[in-house]
N, C-alpha and C positions, 0 to 999 in steps of 0.2 A: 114730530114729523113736519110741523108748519115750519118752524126754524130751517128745515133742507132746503123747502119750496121756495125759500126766498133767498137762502145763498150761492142755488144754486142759477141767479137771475144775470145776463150780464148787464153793466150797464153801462151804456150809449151815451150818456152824456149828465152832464152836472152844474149845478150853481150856486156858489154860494154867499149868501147875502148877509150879513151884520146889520143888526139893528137895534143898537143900543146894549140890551142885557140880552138879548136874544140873536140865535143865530138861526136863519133858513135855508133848508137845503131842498132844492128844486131837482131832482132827479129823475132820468129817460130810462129805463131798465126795456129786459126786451125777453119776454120767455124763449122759451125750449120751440118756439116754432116761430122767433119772429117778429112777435105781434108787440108793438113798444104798449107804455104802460107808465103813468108817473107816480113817483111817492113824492111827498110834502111832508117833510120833518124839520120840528121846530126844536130847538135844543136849548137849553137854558139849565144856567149852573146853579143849584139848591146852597143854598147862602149857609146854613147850618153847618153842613158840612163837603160842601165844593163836592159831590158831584152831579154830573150830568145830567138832566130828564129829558126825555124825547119824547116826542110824539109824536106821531105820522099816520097820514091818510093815503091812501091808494087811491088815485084817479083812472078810469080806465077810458081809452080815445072813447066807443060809444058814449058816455056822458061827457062830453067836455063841456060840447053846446049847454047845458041843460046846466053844470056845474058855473060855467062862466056868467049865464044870464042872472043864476042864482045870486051870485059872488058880487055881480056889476050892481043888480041889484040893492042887495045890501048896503054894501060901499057906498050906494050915493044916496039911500036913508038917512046914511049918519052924515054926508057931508051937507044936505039938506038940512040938516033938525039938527046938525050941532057944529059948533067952527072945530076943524079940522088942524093944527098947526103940523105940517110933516115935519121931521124931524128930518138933518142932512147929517149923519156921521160921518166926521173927518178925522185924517188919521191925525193918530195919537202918540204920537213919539214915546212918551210913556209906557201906554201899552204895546210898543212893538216888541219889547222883550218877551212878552206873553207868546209862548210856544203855541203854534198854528193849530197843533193836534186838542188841544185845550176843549173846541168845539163840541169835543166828543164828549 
């Protein structure tokens, strides 16, 4: 029954981000009355045997504050106490043959 409750969600808006082995997807869903709502799923293909794992969190608007301050937090722990190199992925001619849907 949880499986209903979540396809039946529309959603509003989407983003998606590559990052290296990993992909993220930033998502606006909007219940049965409205009320937006974000999921955070990370997706990354299991080397063994190529497929998918996901993961995802539910953000709900009341906690954004309280999730970002957490989050900001964090984030500049480590960039304090450890060097940081971000990483820029740029395309990959190689990999553009790699089918879009692959993320899944």
């Amino acid at each position: 029954m949880a499986d209903y409750d979540n396809k039946d969600r529309e959603e509003v808006f989407s983003k998606k981000v590559r990052a290296g082995k990993r992909t993220y997807f930033f998502d606006v869903k909007a219940t049965r009355s409205n009320d937006y709502y974000v999921t955070i799923t990370e997706s990354k293909k299991r080397l063994e045997d190529g497929v998918f794992i996901k993961h995802k969190i539910f953000l709900y608007k009341e906690d954004f504050e309280k999730f970002t301050e957490g989050l900001m937090e964090t984030l500049n722990y480590v960039k304090e106490n450890q060097e940081v190199e971000e990483k820029r992925y740029e395309y990959n001619p190689d990999a553009a043959s790699i089918k879009a849907d692959e993320d899944f």
